[in-house]
N, C-alpha and C positions, 0 to 999 in steps of 0.2 A: 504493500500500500504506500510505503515512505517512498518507494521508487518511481512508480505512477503520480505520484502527489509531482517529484522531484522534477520527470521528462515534461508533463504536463504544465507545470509552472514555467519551465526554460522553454517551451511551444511558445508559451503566450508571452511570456515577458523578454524574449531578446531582444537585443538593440532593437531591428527593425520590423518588430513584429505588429501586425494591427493593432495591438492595444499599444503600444508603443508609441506610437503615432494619431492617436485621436486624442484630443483634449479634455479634460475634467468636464467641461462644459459642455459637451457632445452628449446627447439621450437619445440611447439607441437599445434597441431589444436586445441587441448583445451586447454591449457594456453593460446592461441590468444583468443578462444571465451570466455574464462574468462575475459580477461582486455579488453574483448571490454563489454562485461554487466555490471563490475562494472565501465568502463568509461562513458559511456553511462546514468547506473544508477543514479552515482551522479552528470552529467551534469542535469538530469531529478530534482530530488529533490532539487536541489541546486536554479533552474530557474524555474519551474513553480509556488512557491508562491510571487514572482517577484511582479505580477500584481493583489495581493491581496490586498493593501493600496491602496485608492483614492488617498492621499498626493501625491502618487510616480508610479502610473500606466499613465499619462495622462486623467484621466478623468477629471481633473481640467484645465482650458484653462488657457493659460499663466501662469503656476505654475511649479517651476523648469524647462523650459524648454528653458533658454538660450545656449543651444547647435544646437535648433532647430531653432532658431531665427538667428545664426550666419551663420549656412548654409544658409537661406534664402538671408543673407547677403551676402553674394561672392558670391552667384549665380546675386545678382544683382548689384556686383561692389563693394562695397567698406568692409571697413572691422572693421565701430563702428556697434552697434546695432540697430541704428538707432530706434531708439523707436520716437514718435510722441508726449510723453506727460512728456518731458523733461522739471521740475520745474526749472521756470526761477532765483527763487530767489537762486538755490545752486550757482548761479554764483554771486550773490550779498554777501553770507554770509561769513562770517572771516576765518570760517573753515568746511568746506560744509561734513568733515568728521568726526566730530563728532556727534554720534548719540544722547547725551541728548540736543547738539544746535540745531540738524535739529529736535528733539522731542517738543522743546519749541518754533521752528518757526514755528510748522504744516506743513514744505516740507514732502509732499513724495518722496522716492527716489523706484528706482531697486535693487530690494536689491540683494545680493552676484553678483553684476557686478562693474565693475572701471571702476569708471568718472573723464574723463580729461577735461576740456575745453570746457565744454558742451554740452560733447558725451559721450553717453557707451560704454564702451565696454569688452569684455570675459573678465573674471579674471580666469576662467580655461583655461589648455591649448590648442590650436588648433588643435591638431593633431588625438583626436577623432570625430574631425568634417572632417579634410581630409579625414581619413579613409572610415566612414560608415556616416555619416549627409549625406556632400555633395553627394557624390555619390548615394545615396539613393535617394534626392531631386533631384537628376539632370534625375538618368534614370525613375525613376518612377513615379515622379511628384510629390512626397505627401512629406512631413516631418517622417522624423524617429521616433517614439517615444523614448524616451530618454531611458526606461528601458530595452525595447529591447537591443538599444547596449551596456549595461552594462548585459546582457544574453548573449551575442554575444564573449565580454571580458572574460566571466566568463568560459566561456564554453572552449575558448583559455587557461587559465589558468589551467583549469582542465588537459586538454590533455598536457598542457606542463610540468604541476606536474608531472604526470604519466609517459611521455618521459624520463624528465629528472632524476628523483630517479632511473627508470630501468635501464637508462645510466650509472649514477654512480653505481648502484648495481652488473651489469654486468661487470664494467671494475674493480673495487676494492672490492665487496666483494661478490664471485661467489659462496660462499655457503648460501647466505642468502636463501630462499622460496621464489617459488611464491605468496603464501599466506601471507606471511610478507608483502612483497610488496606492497601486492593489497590493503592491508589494513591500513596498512602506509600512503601510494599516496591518499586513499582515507580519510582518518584523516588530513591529509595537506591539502585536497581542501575545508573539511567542514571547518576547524578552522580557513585558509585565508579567507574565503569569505561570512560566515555566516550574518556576518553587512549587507555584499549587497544584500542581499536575502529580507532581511527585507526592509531597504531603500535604494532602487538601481538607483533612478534615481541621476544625474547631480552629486552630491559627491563623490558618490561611485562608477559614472563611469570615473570620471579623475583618480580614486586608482584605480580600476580593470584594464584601458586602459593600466595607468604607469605598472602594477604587470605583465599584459601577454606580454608585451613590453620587462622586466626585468626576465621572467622566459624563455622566448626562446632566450632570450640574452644570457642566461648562460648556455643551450643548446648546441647552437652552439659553442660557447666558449668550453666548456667540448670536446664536439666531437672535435673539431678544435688540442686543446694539447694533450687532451689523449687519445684519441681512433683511429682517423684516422690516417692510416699511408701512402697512398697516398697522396702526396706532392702535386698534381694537385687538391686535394679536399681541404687540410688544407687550403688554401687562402681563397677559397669561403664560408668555416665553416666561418672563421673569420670575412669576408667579413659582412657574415647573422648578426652577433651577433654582430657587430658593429652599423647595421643599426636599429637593434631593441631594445640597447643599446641607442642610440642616440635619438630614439623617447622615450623614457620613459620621457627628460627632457621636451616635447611638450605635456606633457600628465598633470604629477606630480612631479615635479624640486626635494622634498624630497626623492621618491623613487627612483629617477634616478642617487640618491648618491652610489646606489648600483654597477653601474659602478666602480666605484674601486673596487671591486673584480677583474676586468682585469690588474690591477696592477701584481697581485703576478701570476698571470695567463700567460699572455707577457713575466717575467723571468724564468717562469718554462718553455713556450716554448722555450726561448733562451737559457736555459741551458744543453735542455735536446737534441738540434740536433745540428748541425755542422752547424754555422751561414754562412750562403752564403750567394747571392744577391738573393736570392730566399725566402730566411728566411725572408730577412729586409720585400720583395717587401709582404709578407704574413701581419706581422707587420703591414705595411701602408695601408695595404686593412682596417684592424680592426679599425685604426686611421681615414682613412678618411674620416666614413658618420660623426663622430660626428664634425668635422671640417664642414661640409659641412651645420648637420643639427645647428649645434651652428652659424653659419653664419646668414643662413636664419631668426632664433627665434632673432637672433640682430635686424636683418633690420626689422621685426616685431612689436618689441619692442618699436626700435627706431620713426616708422612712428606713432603710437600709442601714448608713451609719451614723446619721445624726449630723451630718455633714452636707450642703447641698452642692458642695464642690468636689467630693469625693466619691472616685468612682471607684475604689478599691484599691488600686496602687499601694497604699499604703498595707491594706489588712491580704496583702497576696498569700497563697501559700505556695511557695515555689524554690528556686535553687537560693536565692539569698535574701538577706532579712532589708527589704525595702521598707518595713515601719520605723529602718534606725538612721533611714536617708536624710527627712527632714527636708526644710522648703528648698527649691531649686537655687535659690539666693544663696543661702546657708551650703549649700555640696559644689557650689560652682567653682568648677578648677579652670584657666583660660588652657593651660598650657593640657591639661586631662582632656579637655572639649577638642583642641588641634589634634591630639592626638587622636580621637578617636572619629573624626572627621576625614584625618588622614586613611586611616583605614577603611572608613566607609566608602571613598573616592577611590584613591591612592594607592591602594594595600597590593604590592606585587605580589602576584599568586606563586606557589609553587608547584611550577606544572610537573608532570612525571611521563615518563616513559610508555608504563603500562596503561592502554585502552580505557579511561575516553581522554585521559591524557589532560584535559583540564581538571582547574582544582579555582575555588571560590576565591577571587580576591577585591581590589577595587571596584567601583560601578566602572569608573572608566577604562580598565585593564578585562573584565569579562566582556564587553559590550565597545569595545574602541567606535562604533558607528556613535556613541551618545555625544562624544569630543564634538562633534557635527555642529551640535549646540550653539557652540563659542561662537562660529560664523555669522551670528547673527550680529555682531559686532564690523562686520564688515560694511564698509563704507556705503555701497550701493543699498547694504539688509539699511540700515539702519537711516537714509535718506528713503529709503520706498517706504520702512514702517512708520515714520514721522508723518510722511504724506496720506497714510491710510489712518491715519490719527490712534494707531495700537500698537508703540512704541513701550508704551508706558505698560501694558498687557505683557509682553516678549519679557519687560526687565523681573516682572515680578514672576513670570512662567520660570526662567533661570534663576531666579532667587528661593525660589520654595523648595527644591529636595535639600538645599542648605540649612534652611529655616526646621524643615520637618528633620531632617539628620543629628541638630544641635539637639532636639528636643530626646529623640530616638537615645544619641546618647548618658544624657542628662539624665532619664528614667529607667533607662535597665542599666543592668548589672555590667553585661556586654552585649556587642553587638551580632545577630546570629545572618548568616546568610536569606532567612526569610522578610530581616528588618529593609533591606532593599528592595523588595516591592513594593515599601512605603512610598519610593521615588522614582524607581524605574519609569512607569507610564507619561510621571511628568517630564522626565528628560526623555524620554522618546519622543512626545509630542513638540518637544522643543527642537530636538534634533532634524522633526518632520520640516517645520517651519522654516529652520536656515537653509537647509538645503532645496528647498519650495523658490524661497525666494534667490538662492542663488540660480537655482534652472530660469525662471520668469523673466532673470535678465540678459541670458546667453540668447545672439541671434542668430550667428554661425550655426548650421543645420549640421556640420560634421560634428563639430566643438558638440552639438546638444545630445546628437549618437552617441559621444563617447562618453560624455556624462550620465548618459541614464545606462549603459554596459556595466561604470564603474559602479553608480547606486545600487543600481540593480543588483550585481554580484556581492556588495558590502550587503545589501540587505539578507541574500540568501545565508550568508556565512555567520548571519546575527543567528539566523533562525535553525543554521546546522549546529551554531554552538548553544544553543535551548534545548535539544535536543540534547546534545554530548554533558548538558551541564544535568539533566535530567537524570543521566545514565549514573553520573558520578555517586558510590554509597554515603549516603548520607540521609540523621535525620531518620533511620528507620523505612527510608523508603524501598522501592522493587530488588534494587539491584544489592542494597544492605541485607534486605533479607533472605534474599535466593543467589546470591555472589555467581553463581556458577551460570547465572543465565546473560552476565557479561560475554561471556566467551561467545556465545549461541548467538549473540545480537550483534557481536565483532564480526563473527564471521557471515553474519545474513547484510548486513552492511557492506561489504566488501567483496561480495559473491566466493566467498572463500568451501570450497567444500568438507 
């Protein structure tokens, strides 16, 4: 199927191929049955080896599946976990959250849940249990398997990549390709979401829930300033992108820093129309789910720990005692922050020999096509994006996997190779952009062949290495727990008999 996928893709994407040569702006029956096969395709590839890891398919009973357990719980009233076999002595010990104390008492605890008072409860956020748990549990009777709705996310994300790079491709750079395009949107969805392919249950679907949350956020957001020009619609664009804005921080509170992107977004629309009561009354559409859902995640919070600003971070139970961190002011190191900045970006991997030959290091060192990014600094990027008045958009697109990174390291312990999907999609989407608007000003017809040959092929080697990075044991996934099906996948790769 990986080979079929591979011939078919080089068919339609070569330098001079038909898709190659039609413009984003061209609507044609086959440019729609194209982005629907490779939307489709890499929803396929991306989700069915989902339920290859025991660790993360539910074949383990009670194993990752506190999302399954919390539906259970609001279907029957209340809102800890309620678990039955609640060690009486964490209520006895000095510091019930650290784990060499509870290691030398012999408690067991729940682990990645927050305990207060001698209750569990979610340390993820709620809001992928509103979505698809509960309602799941409620009409059909059964529990959701956890990895499905992180397939369910994934598959959101896909289609909202592809939505919104075409959005932007058709409103600011209308001589890109089809072919670019498809290939692009489809290098952003392997490189976002590869992690949760591999291990997709309960972690990776609080980051996938936040990421499709935050990728039709800025959808509608986009449609909303720059493309609709019906007044009667620009509210309700806003309106959308507010509310799925707003659930990103019920999902994953880091990714949901993305939200300020609508910062410079709100001034470009106030700048760019004639402010009336109709403008404000758009404005306060966009503003008022997250009033509304920031209200509710208070009163949440607060019935939980007594706190309407704490979402459990502190009461974790997990690999280290986060209730002895204290406020972010109080733990802040500059020179601890560079460092672990350095390694969220920076970090040289060390690659090896033996099959798949990579190993996890910086964003920029797994993903070298993200560098792409920086171009938008480039003299012509940076005169076209002033003149399309979303200059101001671009700086804060580049500035937030920094912004969410600092925070990323700030709150955990360390950082794990799944903490990078917090940023991935954003620096894809940015890398989409410089390279968008460096094709938009090439007029040389050789010059632009050779330019979409190179994208083209950086794009494929992004998405050969999602795959290779997939392979790598780690994390309890396919290849960690069956070692031996390395060899079998080496050699059907390489038609080795």
């Amino acid at each position: 199927m990986v080979y079929l996928c591979a011939i078919v893709g080089w068919i339609l994407l070569r330098p001079n191929s038909r898709l190659q040569k039609r413009a984003v702006t061209e609507n044609s029956i086959w440019t729609a049955l194209a982005r629907a096969v490779f939307i489709v395709g890499t929803i396929i590839l991306l989700v069915w080896p989902m339920k290859l890891a025991s660790r993360w398919n539910g074949k383990i009973p009670e194993w990752r599946n506190q999302y399954e357990v919390m539906a259970r719980a609001l279907r029957d009233g209340h809102i800890d976990l309620n678990y039955d076999d609640v060690d009486p002595r964490l209520e006895e010990m000095e510091n019930p959250y650290d784990p060499e104390a509870r290691k030398e008492a012999g408690v067991k605890v729940h682990w990645d849940s927050a305990y207060y008072k001698g209750k569990y409860y979610l340390y993820f956020g709620i809001v992928p249990v509103l979505l698809l748990f509960l309602p799941h549990l409620l009409i059909r009777g059964t529990s959701l398997v956890t990895w499905k709705a992180t397939a369910i996310f994934s598959a959101f994300i896909v289609l909202g990549l592809f939505a919104l790079l075409r959005l932007i491709a058709r409103r600011f750079y209308p001589r890109m390709t089809q072919g670019l395009l498809l290939v692009l949107s489809t290098a952003c969805s392997f490189l976002s979401l590869w992690y949760a392919t591999a291990a997709p249950a309960l972690y990776c679907t609080a980051i996938v829930a936040a990421i499709a949350m935050m990728v039709w956020s800025f959808y509608f957001y986009f449609r909303a300033v720059f493309v609709e020009q019906r007044e009667s619609l620009q509210g309700l664009w806003a309106f959308l992108g507010g509310v799925c804005g707003a659930l990103a921080a019920g999902c994953r509170p880091p990714i949901a820093v993305a939200n300020l992107l609508a910062v410079p977004l709100v001034i470009t629309f106030l700048r760019t129309r004639k402010v009336t009561s109709r403008t404000i009354r758009h404005v306060v559409y966009a503003i008022l789910p997250y009033i509304v859902v920031a209200a509710c995640l208070m009163v949440y919070n607060y019935v939980r720990f007594e706190n309407p600003f704490e979402f459990g971070q502190v009461y974790q139970m997990t690999v280290a005692d986060q209730h002895a961190y204290g406020s972010l002011l109080e733990t802040f190191s500059l020179s601890d922050t560079l460092k672990g900045l350095q390694r969220q970006f920076l970090r040289v991997p060390d690659y090896k020999r033996a099959f798949p030959w990579l190993r996890f290091g910086g964003a920029y060192f797994n993903f070298p096509i993200l560098l792409a990014s920086f171009l938008l600094f480039l003299p012509g990027s940076v005169k076209s994006a002033h003149r399309e008045k979303w200059f101001g958009t671009q700086l804060m697109l580049l500035a937030l996997p920094f912004i969410i990174s600092t925070l990323d390291v700030l709150w955990s312990p360390y950082l794990l190779e799944r903490y990078r999907m917090d940023i991935y999609w954003l620096m894809a989407i940015a890398a989409f952009i410089a390279l968008a608007a460096i094709y938009e000003r090439i007029r040389s017809q050789r010059a632009a062949a050779v330019f979409r040959g190179v994208v083209t092929a950086a794009a494929m080697v992004t998405i050969l290495c999602s795959v290779l990075f997939f392979l790598v044991p780690n994390d309890a996934n396919y290849t960690q727990e069956v070692p031996e099906a390395l060899d079998k996948i080496r050699r059907i790769m390489f038609l080795i008999p």
